[in-house]
LONU-82224 format. One record per atom (N, C-alpha, C): z, y, x. Coordinates in steps of 0.05 Angstrom, whole numbers, plus 5000, padded with zeros to 4 digits. Example, Ala and Ser with C-alpha at 12.3 -4.5 7.8 and 13.67 -1.06 7.14 Angstrom:
515648865264
515649105246
515649345264
514249555257
514349795273
515750015258
END
This chain:
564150834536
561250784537
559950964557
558350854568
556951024596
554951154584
554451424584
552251584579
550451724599
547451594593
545851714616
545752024625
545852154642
544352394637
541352514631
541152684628
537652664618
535952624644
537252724676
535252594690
534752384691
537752234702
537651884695
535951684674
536251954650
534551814622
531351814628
530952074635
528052094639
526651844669
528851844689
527051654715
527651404686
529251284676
529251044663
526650944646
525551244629
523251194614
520951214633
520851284654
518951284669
518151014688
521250974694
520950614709
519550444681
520250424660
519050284636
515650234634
515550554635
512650654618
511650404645
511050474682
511750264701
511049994698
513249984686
513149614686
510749584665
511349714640
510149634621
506949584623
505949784650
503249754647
502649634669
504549434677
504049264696
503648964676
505348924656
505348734646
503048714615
502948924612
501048954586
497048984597
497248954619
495548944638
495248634647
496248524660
496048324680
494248004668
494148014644
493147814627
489247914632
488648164629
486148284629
485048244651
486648194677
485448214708
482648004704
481447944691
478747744698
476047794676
473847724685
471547814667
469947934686
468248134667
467048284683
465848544654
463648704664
464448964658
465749234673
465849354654
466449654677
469749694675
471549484645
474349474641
474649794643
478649814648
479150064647
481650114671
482150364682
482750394713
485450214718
485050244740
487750054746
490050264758
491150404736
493550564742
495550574739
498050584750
500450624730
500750814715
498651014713
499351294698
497051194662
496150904669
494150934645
495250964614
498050994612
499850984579
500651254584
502051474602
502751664600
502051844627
501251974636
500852264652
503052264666
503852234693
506552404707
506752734688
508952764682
510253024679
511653134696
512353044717
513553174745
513053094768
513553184788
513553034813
514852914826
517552964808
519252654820
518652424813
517852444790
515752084773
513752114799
512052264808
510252144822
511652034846
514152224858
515052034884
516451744876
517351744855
518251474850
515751214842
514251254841
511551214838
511051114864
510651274880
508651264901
511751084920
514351114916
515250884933
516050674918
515450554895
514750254883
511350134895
509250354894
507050234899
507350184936
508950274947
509450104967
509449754980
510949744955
511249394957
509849184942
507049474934
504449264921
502749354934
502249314969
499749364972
499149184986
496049124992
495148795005
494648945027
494148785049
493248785069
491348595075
488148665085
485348525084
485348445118
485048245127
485148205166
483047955159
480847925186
480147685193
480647465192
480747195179
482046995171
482946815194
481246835218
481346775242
483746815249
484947035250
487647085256
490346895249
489046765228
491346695211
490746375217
488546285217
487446015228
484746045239
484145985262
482345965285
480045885277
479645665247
477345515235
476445635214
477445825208
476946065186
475146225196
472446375177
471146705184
470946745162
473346795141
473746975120
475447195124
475347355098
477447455108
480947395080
482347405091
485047375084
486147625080
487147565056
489447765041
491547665045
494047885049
496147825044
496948075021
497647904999
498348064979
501248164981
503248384957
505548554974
506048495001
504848685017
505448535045
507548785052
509048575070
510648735073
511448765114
513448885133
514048755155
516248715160
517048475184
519648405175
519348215202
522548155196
522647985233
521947725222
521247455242
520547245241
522847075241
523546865227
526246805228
529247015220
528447085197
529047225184
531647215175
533747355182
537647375183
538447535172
541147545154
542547665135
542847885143
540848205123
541648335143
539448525149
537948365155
534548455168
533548695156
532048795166
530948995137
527648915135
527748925117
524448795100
523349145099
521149165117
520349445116
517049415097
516549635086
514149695064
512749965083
512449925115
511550165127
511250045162
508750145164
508450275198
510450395213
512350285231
513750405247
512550495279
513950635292
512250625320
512450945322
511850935357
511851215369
509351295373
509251625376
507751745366
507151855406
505151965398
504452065432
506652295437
507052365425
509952515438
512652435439
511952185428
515252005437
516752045413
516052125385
518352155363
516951915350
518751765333
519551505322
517251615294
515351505280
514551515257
513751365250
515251405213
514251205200
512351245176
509751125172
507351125152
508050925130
508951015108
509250855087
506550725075
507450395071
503750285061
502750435044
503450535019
502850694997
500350895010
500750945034
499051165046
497551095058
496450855065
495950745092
492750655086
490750765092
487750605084
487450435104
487250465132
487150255153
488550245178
487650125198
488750155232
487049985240
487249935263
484949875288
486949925309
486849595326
488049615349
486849695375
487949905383
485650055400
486749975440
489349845434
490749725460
492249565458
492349415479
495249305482
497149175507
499549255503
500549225527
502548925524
503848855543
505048665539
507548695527
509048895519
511148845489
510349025456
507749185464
506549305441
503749355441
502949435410
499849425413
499949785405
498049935413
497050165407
494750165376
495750265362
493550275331
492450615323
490150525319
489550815302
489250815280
491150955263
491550885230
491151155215
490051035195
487651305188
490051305154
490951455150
492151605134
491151725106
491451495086
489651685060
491251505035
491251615019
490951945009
493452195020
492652345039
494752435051
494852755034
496552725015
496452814990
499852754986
501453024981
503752974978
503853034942
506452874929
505952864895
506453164889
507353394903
506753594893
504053714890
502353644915
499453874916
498253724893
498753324890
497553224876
496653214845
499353264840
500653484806
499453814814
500453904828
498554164828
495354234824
493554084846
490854094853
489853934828
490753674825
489653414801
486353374808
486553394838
483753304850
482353004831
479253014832
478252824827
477752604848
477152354850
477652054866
475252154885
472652314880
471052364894
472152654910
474052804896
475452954920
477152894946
478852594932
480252504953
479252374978
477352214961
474752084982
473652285006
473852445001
472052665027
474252755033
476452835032
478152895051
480852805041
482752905047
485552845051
486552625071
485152625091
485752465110
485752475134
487452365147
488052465186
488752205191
488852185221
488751945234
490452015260
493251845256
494051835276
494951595289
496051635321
496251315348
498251375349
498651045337
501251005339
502550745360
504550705378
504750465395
507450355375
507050095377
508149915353
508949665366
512549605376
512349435382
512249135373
512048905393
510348685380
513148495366
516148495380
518048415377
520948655374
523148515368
524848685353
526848635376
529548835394
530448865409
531448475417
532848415402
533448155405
531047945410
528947975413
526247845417
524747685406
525047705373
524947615349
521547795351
519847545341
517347675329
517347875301
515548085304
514848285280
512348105275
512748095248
511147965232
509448125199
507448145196
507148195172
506148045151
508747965127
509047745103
506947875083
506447615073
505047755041
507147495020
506747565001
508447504972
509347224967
506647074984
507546814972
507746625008
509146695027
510246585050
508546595075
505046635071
504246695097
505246995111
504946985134
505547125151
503247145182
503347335189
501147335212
502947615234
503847415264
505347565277
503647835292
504348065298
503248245302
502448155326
503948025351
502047885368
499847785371
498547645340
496447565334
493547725335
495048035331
492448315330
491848235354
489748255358
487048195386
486448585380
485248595403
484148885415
481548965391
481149155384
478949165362
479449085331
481348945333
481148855299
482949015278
480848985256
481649225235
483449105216
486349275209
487349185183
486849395164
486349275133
484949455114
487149515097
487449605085
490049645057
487249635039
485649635036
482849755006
481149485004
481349265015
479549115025
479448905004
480748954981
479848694961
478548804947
477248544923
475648604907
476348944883
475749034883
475649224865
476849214840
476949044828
477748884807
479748684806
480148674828
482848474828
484948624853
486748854840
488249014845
491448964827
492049074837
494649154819
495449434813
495649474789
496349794781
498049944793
500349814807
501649984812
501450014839
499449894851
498650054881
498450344880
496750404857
495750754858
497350934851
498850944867
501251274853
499751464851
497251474870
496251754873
493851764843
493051604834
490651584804
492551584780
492651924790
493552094761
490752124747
491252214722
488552164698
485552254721
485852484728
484152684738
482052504757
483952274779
482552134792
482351984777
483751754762
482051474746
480551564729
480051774720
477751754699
475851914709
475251944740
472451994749
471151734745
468551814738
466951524738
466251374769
466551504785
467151364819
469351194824
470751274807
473951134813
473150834810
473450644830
472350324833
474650144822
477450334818
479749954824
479550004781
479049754785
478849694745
479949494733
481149484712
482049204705
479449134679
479448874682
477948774669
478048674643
478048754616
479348624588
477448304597
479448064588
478147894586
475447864558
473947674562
472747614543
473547554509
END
């Protein structure tokens, strides 16, 4: 018989607690009212900071992305979500890697990558003919130790913890396959599509219609400021 160890045991109760308040949640998403935060920490508190890094790279592959609808069809001026969005090549082969992050060089020529979990926006500030230039503003730039340490409130994180850096991002993958960024249920919008000026949001839906496990960083301290906006809603 295979016996966990107690780290193993402990990430196991922690992936649970996780799910559990994804699914004991997801029925409540509608109504209205002030509901209650939309966290994964709302049944238990991180106790360490490896729960919060494991945390903060699941809420990776729940974050939307908010763009001009135009982009996506020409007869559209809404705007369009793509929900878990993720990037990934176009015509997609065994193999590929399905990325949950901003890749791209940095003005000094080193390769970096911005995980979505971190990512509030970008703005295409250039573009050349095999990449576009973005300025991507970085928040909550809050690593899960200072975050467990400090236990800042949502109106602390709001005024700072954030930097902004340019990043050049190319538009296709060496073989000449479009970069594309998917959301959950099959649209896709090719990064070729970014026009000069236009903003992508990670924050840009309704307030209320989130998913909990976006927020790795809304430990108690931030969801239960009364500023804190993302809420689930008990139905009627």
């Amino acid at each position: 018989m295979r016996v966990l160890s107690l780290g193993n045991f402990v990430s196991a109760v922690a992936m649970t607690v996780l799910l559990f308040a994804v699914f004991g949640t997801a029925s409540a998403d509608v109504g209205g009212g002030k509901g209650y935060p939309a966290t994964p920490w709302r049944y238990s508190a991180p106790k360490s900071v490896q729960e919060i890094e494991k945390a903060k790279i699941v809420a990776a592959e729940y974050q939307t992305l908010s763009i001009p609808g135009k982009l996506v069809d020409k007869t559209r001026d809404d705007v369009f979500h793509l929900n878990r969005v993720s990037l990934r090549l176009d015509k997609p082969r065994k193999g590929d890697a399905v990325r949950y992050a901003l890749v791209g060089k940095s003005g000094s020529g080193k390769i970096v990558s911005l995980s979505f979990s971190q990512l509030k926006s970008f703005t295409v500030t250039a573009r050349k003919d095999k990449a576009i230039m973005v300025s991507v503003v970085v928040w909550p730039d809050i690593s899960p130790k200072d975050l467990l340490k400090k236990r800042p409130t949502y109106k602390q994180l709001m005024a700072g913890y954030r930097r902004t850096i340019i990043l050049e991002i190319n538009l296709r993958s060496a073989d000449g396959r479009p970069l594309v960024f998917a959301g959950e249920y099959g649209s896709t919008l090719p990064l070729e599509n970014l026009t000069l000026g236009v903003k992508g949001d990670f924050y840009g839906e309704h307030p209320h219609m989130v998913h909990p496990l976006r927020f790795w960083w809304a430990i108690p301290s931030v969801a239960n400021d009364e500023n804190y906006p993302y809420r689930m809603i008990p139905a009627a």
